[in-house]
N, C-alpha and C positions, 0 to 999 in steps of 0.2 A: 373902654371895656375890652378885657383882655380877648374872652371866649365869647363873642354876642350868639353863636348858633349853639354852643351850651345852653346858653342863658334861656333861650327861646325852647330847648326842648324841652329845657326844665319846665319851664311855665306854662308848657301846651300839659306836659304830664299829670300836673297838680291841676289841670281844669277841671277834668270828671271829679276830684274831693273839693271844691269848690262848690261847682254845683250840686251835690248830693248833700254839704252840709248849709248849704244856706238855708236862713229860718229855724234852725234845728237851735237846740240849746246844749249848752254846756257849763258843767258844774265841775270850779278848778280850785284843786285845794291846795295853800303851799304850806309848809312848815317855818315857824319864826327864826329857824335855822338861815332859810334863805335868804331872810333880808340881814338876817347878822354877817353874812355873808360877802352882801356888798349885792346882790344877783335884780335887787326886786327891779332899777331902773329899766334892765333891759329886759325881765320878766315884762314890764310894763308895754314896752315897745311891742313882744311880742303878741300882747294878748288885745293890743289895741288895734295891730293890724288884723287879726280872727274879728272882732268888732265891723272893720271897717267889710270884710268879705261877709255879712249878714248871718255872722253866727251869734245869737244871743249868751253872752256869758255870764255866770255868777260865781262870784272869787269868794272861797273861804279861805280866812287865813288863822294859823298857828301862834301860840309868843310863848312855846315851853322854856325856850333860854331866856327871854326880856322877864317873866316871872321869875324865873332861879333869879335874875340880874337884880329884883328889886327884891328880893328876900335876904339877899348877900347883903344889899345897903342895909337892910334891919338886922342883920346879923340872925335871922331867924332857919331854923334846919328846916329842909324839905322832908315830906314824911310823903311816903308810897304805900300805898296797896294793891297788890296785883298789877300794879303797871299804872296804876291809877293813883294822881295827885288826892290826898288829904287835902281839904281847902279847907282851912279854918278862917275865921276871923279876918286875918291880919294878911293869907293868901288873896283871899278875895277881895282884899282892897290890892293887893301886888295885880293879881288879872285884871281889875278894871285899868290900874293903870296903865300896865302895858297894851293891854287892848285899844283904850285912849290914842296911846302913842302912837302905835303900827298903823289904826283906821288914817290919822293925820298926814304918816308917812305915805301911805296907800294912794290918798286921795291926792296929795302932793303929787306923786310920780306919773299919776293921769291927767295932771294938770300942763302937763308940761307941753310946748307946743314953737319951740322954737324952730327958726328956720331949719332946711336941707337939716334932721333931723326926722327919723322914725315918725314923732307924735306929731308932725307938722301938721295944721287942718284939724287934726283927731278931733278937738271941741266933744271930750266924753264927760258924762257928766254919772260921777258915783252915787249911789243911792243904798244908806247904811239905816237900819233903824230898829224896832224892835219886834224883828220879822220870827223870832226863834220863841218856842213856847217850850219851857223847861218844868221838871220835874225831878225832884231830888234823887239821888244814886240810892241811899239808904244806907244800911247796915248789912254788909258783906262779910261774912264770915266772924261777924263779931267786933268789926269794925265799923264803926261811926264813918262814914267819907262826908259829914257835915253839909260843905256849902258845894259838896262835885255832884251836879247833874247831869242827866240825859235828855236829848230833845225828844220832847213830844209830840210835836208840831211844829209844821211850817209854814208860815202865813205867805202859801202861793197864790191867793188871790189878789195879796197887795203886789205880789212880786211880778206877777203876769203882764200885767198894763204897764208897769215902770220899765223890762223885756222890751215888750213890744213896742214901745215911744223910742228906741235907742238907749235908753239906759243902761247902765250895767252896775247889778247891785253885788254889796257887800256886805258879808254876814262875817260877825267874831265870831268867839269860842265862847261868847256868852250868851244865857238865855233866861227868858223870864218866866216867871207865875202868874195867874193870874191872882195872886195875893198879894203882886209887888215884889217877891222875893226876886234876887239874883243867882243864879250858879254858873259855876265855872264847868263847861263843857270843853271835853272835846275834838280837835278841829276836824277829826275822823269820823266822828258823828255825828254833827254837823252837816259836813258834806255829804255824807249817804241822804241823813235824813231830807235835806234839799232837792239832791238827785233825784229820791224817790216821788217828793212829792209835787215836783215841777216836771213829772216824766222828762226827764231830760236823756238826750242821746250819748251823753258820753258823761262818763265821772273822771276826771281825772288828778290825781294825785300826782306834784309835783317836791320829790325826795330827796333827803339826804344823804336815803341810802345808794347804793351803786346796782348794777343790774344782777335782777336775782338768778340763781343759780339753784340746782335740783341736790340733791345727795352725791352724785356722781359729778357735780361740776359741770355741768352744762346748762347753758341757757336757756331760763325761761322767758320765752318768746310770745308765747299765745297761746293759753289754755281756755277749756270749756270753765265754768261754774264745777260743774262735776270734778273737772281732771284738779283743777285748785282746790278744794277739798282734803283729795288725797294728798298734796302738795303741803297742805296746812296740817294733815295728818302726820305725814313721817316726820316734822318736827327738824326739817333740814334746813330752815330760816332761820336767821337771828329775830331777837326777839325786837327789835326797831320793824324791819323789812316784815314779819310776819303780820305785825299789826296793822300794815299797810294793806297786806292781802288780806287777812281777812276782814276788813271793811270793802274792801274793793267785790271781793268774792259776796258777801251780806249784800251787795249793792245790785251784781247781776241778777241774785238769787230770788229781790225783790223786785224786779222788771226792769232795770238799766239793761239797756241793751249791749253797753261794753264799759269796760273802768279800765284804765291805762295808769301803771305804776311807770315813772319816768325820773332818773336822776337829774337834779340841776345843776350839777356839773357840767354836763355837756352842756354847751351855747346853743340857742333858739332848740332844746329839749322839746316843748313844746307844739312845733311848729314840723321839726322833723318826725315827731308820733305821728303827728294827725296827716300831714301830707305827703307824707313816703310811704310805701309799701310793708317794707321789714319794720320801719318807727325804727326808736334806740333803747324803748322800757319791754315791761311786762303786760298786757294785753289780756284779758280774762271777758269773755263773751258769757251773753245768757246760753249762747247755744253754738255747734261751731259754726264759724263765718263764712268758710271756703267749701263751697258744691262745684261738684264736676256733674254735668247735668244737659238731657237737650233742650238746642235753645228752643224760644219765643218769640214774638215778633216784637215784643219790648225789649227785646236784644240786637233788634237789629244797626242802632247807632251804637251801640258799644262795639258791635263784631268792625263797624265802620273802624271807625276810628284808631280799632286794633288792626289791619288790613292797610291802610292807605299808606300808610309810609313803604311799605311793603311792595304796593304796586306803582308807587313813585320812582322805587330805585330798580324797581324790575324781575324782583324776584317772585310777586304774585301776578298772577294774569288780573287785568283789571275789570273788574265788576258792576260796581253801579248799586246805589240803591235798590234801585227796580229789582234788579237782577234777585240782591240779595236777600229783598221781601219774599221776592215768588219760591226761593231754595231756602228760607230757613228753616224748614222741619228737617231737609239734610245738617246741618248744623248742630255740634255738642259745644258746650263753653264752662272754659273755668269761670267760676264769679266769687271774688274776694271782696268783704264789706259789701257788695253793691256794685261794685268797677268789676267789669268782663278783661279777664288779662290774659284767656285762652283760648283758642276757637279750633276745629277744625268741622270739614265736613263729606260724609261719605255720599255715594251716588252709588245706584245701587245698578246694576245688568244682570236683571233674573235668566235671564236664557242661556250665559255662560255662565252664571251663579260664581261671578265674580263683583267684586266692589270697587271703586277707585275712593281714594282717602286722597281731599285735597284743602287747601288753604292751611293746614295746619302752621299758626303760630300763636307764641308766648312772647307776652311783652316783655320787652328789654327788662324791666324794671324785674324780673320775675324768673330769668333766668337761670340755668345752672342750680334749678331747685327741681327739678325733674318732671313738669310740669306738663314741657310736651311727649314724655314715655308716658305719664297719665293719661294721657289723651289719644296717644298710641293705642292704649291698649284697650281705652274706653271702647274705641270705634271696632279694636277688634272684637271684642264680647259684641258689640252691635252686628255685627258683619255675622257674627257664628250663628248668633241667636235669630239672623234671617235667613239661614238657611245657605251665605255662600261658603264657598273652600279655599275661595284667594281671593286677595286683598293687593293691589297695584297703587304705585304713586307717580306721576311723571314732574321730575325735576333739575333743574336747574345749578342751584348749588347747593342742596343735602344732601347729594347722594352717599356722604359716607358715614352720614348720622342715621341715614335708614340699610344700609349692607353692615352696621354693628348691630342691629336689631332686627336681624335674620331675614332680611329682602336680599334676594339675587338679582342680577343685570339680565333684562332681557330685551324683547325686540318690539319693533311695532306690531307686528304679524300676532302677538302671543295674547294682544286689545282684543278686548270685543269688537265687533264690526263697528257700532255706531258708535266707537271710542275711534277707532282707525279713522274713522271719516269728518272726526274734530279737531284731532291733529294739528296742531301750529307747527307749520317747517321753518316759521321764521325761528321762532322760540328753541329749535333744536331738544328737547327736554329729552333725558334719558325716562328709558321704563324701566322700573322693578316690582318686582313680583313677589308675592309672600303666602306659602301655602299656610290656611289657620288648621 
């Protein structure tokens, strides 16, 4: 191993999304794009390792090319409306059969289990069947769409216990009647309608397309339900990538707590969404994710864990559990998803009606996003709104990240007394000073 103390940071990082998503479920939807692709093998790898970490998964998949594929052999034209496949006749026997194929190829690729190899051990075992209750599309605008339906249901009662035994089931883009009939769905409706009705934690859509962009060319990263709306409004998506959002957006809107638009282009797409910070897709929450906020004492192992490397190399004075139960109402934190990636904490000297601002840090992973002037500035509104006039930090090596944000160099003498008499001489720490 080239980098083993990379490798180890990496791995301690990705613990707190580990344990936050274990037992949780997820609903992944890919497009028949991806396996024409050559991609699904190592889709496979990917989603059997989320398996093996105690995430429940349910895979919906696509086969819009494998149908054009079997229409081309019939020599038969595709007909659209609205964005939506005409299923006639002769379509609906083309869906079943690519749906056929793909479920064999599917179940193949989690079959798989050779040595020093991803799927090694995996033993996953697929579970496909006639989980989707459909109802016909109808007549749109004066068009017949025949044999295109919509899901009406999802039979999460079968799907829950096959979840929770280790399985991981799989749902086509088709759905039934309870008259027997067949229709061709989907795979966008499909996956909402699953999301919705296995409350699942996460939707995620795995794309064709590449990462979306706003009217002005920049990156959509993470929006509310609300702010994607707007997004779907100004009509600055192509029409692939938009359809993506708004099922994504339809999904939050109906209690998914987040839907993740991801290109599969990128390698382990999947893996770097859910366990990195930034991801590499589009991100749309029921609500926003990220509160700047004081802590709790259900914060106090995050505030850990954010602090220890800190006080391993020296640049925090070191604390203690204890410590930091009996001081966490001193304490404000960032909290992304779930995971504390900011912290600081003021201490207050009513008698000089001065404040000391201390422990302030942002996780590496979070950096260079402005996170700790957030938290700067949080503590100051806290500092004002209790009544003191200056705000002090003693430090070691920030000092020139807080003299760019209007602290002066000052002395021991300028401390409050029962600050003077805490004083580390080993520590040497400069003071500064900040009138609010």
């Amino acid at each position: 191993m080239e980098n083993p103390t990379q490798f180890v940071e990496w791995l301690r990082s990705v613990a707190p999304y580990i344990h936050a998503f274990r037992g949780k479920t997820f609903v992944i939807a890919f497009p028949g794009e991806l396996v024409m692709a050559g991609a699904l093998p190592v889709l496979a790898h990917d989603l059997s390792l989320l398996h093996a970490l105690g995430i429940k998964v349910v895979i919906v998949h696509g086969s819009r090319p494998q149908v054009e594929e079997q229409l081309a052999l019939r020599k038969v034209e595709t007909r659209f409306h609205q964005g939506l496949r005409i299923t006639d006749a002769i379509a609906l026997e083309c869906a079943k059969e690519a749906a056929g194929e793909l479920r064999l190829d599917i179940e193949a690729a989690f079959s798989q289990g050779l040595p020093n190899t991803p799927m090694a051990n995996a033993a996953i075992r697929v579970i496909s069947g006639n989980f989707v209750v459909a109802r016909p599309m109808g007549i749109i605008d004066g068009v017949d769409l025949e044999h295109t339906g919509v899901a009406r249901k999802i039979a999460f009662e079968a799907i829950q216990p096959i979840l929770n035994n280790g399985g991981l089931v799989l749902l086509s883009p088709l759905g039934f009647s309870p008259t027997g009939e067949v229709f061709n769905l989907t795979m966008e409706d499909v996956a909402v309608a699953a999301a919705n009705a296995l409350r699942a934690d996460k939707l995620i859509f795995i794309t064709e397309t590449p990462l979306m962009t706003d009217a002005g060319g920049t990156e959509i990263r993470e929006v509310s339900a609300h702010q994607a709306s707007a997004v779907l409004a100004s009509g600055c998506l192509r029409a692939d990538a938009s359809f993506y959002f708004e099922h994504a957006t339809k999904a939050c809107k109906a209690g998914v707590p987040r839907a993740h638009i991801v290109p599969f282009s990128t390698d382990g797409s999947v893996l770097l969404e859910v366990f990195t910070h930034d991801g590499v897709g589009t991100m749309i929450s029921a609500q926003n994710l990220e509160s700047l906020r004081e802590a709790s004492i259900e914060d106090v192992g995050g505030v850990l864990r954010l602090i220890e490397p800190l006080e391993t190399d020296g640049t925090l004075v070191k604390r203690g559990r204890e410590l930091i139960e009996r001081e966490i109402d001193y304490f404000s934190v960032i909290e992304h998803d779930g995971v504390i990636f900011g912290c600081a904490a003021l201490y207050p000297f009513p008698a000089e009606k001065m404040a000391e601002m201390a422990c302030l840090t942002v996780s590496p992973d979070s950096q260079a996003q402005g996170d700790g002037e957030r938290l700067l500035n949080h503590l100051e509104n806290r500092a004002r709104a209790a009544g003191f006039k200056k705000l002090f930090v003693l430090t070691t090596r920030a000092a020139h990240w807080f003299l760019k944000r209007g602290f002066v160099n000052a002395s021991l003498d300028d401390l409050p007394k029962d600050r003077q008499n805490m004083y580390n001489w080993q520590r040497k720490s400069l003071v500064l000073i900040k009138k609010l």
